[in-house]
C-alpha positions in Angstrom: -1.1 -39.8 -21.2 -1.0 -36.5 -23.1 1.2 -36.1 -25.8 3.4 -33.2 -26.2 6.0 -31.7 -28.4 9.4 -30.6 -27.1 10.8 -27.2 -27.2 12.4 -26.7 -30.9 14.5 -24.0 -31.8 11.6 -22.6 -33.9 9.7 -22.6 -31.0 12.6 -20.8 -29.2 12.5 -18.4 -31.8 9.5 -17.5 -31.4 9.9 -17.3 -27.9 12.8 -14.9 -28.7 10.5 -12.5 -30.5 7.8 -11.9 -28.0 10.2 -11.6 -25.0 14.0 -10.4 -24.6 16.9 -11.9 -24.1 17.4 -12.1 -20.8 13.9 -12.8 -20.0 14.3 -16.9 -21.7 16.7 -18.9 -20.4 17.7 -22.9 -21.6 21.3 -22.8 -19.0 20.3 -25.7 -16.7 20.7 -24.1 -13.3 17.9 -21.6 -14.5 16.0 -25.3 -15.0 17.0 -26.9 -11.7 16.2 -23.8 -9.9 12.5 -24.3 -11.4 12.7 -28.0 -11.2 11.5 -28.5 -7.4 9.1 -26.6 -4.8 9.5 -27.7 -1.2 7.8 -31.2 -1.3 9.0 -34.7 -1.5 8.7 -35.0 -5.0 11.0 -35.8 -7.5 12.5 -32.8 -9.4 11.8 -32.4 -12.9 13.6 -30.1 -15.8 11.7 -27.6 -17.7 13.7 -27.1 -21.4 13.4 -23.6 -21.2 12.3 -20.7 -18.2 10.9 -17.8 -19.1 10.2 -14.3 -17.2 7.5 -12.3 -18.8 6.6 -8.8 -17.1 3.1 -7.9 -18.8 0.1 -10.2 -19.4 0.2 -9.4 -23.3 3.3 -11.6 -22.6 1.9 -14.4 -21.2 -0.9 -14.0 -23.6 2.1 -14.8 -26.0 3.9 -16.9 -24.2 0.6 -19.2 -24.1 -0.5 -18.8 -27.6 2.9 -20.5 -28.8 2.6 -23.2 -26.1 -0.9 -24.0 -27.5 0.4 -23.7 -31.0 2.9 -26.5 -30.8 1.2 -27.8 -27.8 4.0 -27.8 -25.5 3.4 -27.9 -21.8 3.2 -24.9 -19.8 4.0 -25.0 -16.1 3.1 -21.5 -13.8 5.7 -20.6 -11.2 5.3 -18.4 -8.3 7.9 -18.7 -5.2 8.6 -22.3 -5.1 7.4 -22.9 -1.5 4.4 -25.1 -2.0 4.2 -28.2 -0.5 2.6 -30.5 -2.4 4.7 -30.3 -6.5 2.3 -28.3 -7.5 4.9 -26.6 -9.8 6.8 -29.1 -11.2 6.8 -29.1 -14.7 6.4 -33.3 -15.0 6.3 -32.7 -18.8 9.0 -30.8 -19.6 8.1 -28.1 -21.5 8.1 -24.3 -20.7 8.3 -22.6 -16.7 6.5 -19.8 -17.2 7.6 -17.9 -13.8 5.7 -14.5 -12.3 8.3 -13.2 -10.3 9.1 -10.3 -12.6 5.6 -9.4 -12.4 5.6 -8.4 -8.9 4.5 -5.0 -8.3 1.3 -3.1 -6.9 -0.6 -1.9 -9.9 -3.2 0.2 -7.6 -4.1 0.9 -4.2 -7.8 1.6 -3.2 -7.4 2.4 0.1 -10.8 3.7 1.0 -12.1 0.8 -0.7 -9.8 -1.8 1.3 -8.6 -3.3 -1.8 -5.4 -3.5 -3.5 -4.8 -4.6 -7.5 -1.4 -6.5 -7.8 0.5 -8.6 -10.4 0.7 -12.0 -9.0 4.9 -12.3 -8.5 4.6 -9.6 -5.4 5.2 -11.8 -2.3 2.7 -11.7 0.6 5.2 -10.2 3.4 6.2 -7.6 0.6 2.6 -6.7 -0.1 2.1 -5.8 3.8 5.1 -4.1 4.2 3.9 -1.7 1.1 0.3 -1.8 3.2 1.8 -1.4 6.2 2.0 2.8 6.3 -1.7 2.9 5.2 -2.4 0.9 8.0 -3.8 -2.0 5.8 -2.7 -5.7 5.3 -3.4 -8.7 3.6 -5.1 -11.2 5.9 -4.4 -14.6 4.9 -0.9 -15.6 6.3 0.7 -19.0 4.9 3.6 -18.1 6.5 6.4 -18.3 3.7 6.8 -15.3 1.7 4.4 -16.9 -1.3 3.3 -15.0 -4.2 0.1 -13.6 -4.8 -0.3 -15.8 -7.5 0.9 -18.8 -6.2 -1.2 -18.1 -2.9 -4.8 -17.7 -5.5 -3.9 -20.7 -7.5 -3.6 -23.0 -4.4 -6.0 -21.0 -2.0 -3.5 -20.5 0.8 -4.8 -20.1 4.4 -2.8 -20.6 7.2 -3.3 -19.0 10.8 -5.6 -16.4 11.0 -8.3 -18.1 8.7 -10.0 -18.7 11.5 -11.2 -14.7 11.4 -10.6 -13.4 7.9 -11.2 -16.8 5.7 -8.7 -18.1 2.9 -7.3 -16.6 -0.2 -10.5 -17.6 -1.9 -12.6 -14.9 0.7 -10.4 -12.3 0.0 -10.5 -11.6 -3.9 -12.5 -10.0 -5.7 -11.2 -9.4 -9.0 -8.8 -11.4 -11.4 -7.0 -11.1 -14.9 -6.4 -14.7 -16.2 -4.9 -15.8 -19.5 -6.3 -18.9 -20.8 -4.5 -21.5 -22.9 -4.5 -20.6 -26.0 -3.5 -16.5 -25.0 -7.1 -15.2 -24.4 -7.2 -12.7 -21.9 -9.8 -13.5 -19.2 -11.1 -10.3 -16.8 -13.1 -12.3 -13.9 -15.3 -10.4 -10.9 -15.3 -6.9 -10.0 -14.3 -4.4 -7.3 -17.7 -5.0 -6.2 -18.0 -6.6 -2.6 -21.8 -7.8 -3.9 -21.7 -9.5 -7.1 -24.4 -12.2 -8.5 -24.2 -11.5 -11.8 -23.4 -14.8 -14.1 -21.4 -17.8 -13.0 -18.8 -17.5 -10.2 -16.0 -17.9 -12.9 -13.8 -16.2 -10.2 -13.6 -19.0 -7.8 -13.3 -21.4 -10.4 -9.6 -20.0 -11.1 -8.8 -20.0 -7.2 -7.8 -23.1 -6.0 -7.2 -24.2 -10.0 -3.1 -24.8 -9.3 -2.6 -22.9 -13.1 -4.6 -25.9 -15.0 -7.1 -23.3 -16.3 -5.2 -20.2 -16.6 -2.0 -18.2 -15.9 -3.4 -15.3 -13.0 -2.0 -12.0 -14.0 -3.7 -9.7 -11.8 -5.7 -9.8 -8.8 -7.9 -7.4 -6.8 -8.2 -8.5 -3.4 -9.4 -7.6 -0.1 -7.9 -5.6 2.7 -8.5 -5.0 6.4 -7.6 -2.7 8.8 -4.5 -3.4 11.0 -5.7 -3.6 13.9 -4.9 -1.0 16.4 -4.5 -3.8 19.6 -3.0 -7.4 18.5 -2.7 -9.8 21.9 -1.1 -12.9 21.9 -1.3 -16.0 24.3 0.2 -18.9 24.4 -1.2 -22.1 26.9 0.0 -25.2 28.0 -1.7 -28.7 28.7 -0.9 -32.0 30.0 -2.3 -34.0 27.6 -3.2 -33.7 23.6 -6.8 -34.6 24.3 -7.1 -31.7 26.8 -5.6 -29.2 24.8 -7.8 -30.2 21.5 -10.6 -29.8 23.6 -10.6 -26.3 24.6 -9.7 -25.5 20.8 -13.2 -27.0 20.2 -15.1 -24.6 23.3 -13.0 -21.9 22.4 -13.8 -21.5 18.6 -17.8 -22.3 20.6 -17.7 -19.4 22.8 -17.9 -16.9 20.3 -15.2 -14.8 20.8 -13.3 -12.9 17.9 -10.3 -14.6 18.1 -7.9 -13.8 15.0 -5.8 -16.9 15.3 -5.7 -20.5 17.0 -2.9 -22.8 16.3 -2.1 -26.5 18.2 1.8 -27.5 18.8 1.8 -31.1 19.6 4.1 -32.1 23.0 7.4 -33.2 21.1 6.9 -30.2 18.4 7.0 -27.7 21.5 9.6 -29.3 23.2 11.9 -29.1 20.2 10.8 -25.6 18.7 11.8 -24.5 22.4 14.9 -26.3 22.3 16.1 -24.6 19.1 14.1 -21.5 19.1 14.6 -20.3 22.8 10.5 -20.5 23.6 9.6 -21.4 27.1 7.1 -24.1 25.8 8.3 -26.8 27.3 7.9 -30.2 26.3 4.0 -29.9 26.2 0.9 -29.6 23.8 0.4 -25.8 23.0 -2.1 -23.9 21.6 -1.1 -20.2 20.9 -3.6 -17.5 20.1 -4.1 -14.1 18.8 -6.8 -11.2 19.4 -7.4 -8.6 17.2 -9.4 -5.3 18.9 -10.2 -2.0 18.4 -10.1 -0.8 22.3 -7.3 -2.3 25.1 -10.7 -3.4 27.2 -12.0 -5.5 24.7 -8.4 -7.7 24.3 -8.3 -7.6 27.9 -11.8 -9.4 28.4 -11.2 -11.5 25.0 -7.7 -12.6 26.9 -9.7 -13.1 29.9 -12.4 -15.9 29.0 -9.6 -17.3 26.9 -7.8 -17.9 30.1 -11.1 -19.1 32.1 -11.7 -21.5 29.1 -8.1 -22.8 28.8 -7.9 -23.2 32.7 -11.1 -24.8 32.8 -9.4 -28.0 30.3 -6.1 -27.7 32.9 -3.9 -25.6 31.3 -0.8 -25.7 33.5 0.8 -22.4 32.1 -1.1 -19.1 30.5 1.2 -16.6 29.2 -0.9 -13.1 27.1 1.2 -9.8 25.9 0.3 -7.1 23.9 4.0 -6.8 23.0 4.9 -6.6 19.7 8.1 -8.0 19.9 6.6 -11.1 21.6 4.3 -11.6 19.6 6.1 -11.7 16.8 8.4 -13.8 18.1 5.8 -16.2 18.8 4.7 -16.2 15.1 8.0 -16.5 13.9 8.9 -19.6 15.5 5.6 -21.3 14.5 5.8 -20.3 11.0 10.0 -21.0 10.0 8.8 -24.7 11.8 9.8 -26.4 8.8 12.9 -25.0 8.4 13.9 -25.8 12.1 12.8 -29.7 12.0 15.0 -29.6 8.9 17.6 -28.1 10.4 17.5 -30.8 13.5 16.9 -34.3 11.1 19.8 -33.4 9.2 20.1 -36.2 5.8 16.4 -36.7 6.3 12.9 -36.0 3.6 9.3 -34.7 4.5 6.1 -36.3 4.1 4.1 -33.4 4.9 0.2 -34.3 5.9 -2.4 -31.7 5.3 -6.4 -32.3 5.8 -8.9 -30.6 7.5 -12.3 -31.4 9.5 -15.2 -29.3 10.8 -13.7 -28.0 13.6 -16.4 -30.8 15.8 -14.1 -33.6 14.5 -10.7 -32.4 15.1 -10.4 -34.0 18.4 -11.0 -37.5 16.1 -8.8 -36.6 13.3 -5.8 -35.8 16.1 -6.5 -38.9 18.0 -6.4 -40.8 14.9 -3.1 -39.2 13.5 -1.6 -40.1 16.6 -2.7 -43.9 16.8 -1.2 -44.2 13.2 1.8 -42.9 13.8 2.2 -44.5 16.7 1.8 -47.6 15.2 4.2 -47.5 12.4 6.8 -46.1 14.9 6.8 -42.8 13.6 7.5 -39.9 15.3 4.6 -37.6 16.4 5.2 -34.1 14.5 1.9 -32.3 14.6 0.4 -28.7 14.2 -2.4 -27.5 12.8 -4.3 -24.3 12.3 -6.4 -25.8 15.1 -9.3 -23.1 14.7 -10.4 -24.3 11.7 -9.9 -27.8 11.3 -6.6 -28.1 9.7 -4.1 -30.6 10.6 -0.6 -30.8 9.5 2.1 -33.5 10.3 5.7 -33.4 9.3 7.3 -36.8 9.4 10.9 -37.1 8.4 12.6 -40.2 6.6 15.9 -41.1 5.6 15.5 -44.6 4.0 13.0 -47.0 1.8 11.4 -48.7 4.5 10.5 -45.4 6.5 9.4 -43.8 3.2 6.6 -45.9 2.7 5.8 -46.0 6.4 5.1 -42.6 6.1 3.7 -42.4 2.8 0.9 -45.4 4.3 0.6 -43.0 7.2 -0.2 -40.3 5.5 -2.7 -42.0 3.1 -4.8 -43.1 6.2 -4.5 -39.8 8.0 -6.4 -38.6 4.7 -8.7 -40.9 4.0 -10.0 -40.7 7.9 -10.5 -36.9 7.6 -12.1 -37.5 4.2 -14.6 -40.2 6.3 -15.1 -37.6 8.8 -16.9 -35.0 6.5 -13.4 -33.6 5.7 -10.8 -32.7 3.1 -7.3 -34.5 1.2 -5.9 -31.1 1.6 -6.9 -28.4 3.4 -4.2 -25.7 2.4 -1.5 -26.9 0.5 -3.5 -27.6 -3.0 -3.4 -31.0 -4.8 -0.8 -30.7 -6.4 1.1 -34.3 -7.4 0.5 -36.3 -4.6 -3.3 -35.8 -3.2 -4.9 -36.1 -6.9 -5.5 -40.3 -6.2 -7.9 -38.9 -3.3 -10.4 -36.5 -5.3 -12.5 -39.5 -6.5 -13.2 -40.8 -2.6 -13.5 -36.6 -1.7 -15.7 -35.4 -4.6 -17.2 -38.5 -6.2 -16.6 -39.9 -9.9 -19.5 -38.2 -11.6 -17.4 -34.5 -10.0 -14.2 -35.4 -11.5 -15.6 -36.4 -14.7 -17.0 -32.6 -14.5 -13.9 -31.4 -13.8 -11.8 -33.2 -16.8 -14.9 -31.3 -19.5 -13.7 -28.3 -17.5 -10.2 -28.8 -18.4 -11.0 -30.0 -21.4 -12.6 -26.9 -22.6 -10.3 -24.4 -21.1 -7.4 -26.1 -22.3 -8.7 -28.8 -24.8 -4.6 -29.9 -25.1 -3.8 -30.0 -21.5 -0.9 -27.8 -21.5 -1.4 -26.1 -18.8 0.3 -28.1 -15.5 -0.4 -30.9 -16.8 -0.3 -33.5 -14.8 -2.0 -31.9 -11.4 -5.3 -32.0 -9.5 -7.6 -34.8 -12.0 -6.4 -38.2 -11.7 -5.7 -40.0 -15.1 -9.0 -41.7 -16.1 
């Protein structure tokens, strides 16, 4: 175990010179409102928050943190799923959300440079007159920062890749304060290592992200939506598989298992019905192309016996669509009142996913758990919510989950396919990557941050 230092009052006064005073904060509901993201895992208490709004402040921040070596935990928005920014150390939450604005726009460029506390649904609302957005949709409201550092997805990966696709410039701090400027607003670049991607996906146990340059598309000027019905999970999966084979352009394809439906269109006033869903997006430039996209969509999903085809090109629909699918979470919560999440997340080539879902459901069939599943069906990722409220189903769930990864891993898959690795998936990189990868991975960390402030605790199982 690493061995850190606590939080003195010299420390704190040094703290006190390189930020203001209402920018450090020791009162312990600042703490507890750091000391849990959205996961199962245990809360843990920072000793002291602080909000830095420059990267010459983090730089400081860090450089006193490496100093004393005192651990350093990153906060974004608090909605990832997996404690990925728990500080299980104590130490210092160092949280971005003062440094949330757009530093420039390049619109002719597509790209935008932003501090990493601006939340994703406020960054496309400041695109939106420009008639840009940022394509990767987790859903939640997540920061930039938060979204680089775990390589958020979500639903339209399936056309415009992850987080990790979509940037093309970074500022990062390292450990002991030095300022890091990684890739260029160049969409070619070979030049040197790919230090860039080596900070996406990193969960803040390299570096603090500061500023990013990312990508942008157009908005497109027709955006379809469809949702289908089938009898049967195996049905449905299948057309997900001859749909993503067919070639079309389609922006978005998501899977609702039957009970998921049935209770999203209980409380969210969707006609689902009590059926296995898949619901789909098309992005176009011209009304004929959606409408023969839409078309083979609905020859394909007919031809696996979909019982119910609904497509609009209303906006309001649409979004009404994506909003029930993406507050999901918040609406199981709201129905298993008293109850916790384990909260599954792998991912398969999208030639397996009919395996992985028929596997997920055998095992949670077996341990009398209820079948809660959705996934970002178009590329291979599976999620599965499954609520407890004592010991006994804990552990159920926590075995159920465990197999559900290991069988993806088996099937040339992934522990995690979205939600980072956080606490909970770091037993599994060994079986994923391979000893001789890990033991790579601890020299990486070793040299970025040789005294393991940074998160400690996340993404490289304890030797």
């Amino acid at each position: 175990m690493p061995h850190f230092n606590p939080v003195s009052n010299e420390v704190l006064a040094q703290l006190t010179a390189v930020l203001t005073p209402d920018q450090i904060s020791t009162t312990e509901a600042d703490r507890q409102q750091h000391a849990q993201d959205m996961s199962q895992h245990a809360p843990r208490l920072s000793e002291v928050v602080v909000w830095p709004t420059n990267s010459q402040q983090v730089a400081d921040v860090l450089q006193i943190a490496h100093r004393h070596r005192i651990p350093v935990t990153p906060w974004g928005a608090g909605s990832s799923l997996e404690g990925n920014p728990i500080p299980l150390f104590g130490g210092i939450t160092l949280s971005l959300a003062r440094m949330n604005q757009i530093v420039a726009l390049h619109a002719d460029d597509f790209q935008v440079t932003v501090q990493p506390g601006l939340g994703y649904k406020d960054l496309n609302q400041q695109l939106g007159p420009h008639g840009l957005f940022f394509a990767p949709d987790p859903g939640a409201n997540a920061s930039i920062g938060g979204m680089l550092a775990n390589n958020a997805a979500g639903s339209r990966t399936v056309k415009y890749g992850a987080t990790k696709d979509n940037v093309l410039a970074m500022e990062v701090v390292l450990a002991d304060g030095r300022i890091l400027q990684t890739g260029s607003r160049s969409v070619k670049q070979s030049a040197g290592y790919d230090m860039l991607h080596l900070f996406v996906g990193s969960e803040g146990t390299l570096g603090v992200i500061t500023q990013a340059t990312l990508r942008l598309a157009p908005v497109s000027a027709i955006m379809s939506s469809a949702v289908a019905t089938f009898a049967d999970v195996e049905t449905a999966v299948a057309a997900v598989v001859e749909l993503r084979a067919s070639g079309l352009d389609i922006a978005a394809l998501e899977f609702i298992d039957a009970a998921t439906s049935g209770l999203l269109s209980r409380e969210e006033d969707v006609d689902w019905g009590e059926n296995p869903t898949l619901l789909m997006e098309i992005h176009a430039a011209h009304a004929e192309t959606a409408e023969l996209d839409l078309a083979l969509i609905q020859e394909t999903c007919r031809a696996h016996g979909a019982g119910r085809f609904v497509a609009t090109t209303d906006a309001a629909e649409r979004q009404k669509m994506w909003q029930t699918r993406h507050h999901m979470f918040e609406t199981l919560r709201r129905v298993f009142v008293g109850h916790r999440w384990q909260l599954a997340d792998v991912a398969v080539p999208i030639s397996q996913f009919p395996a992985l879902v028929k596997f997920a459901r055998q095992t949670l069939q077996e341990r009398n758990l209820p079948e809660l599943m959705v996934g970002h069906a178009g590329d291979g990722n599976l999620h599965i919510a499954i609520p407890y409220a004592d010991e006994a189903t804990r552990q159920g769930a926590n075995l159920a989950n465990e197999e559900v990864v290991l069988q993806a891993i088996a099937l040339g898959g992934t522990a995690t396919g979205e939600h980072g690795v956080g606490i909970g998936k770091a037993k599994f990189m060994v079986r994923e990557h391979g000893e001789t990868a890990v033991e790579i991975m601890r020299h990486l960390k070793q040299t970025l941050d040789p005294h393991d402030i940074l998160n400690p605790g996340k993404i490289i199982p304890q030797p």
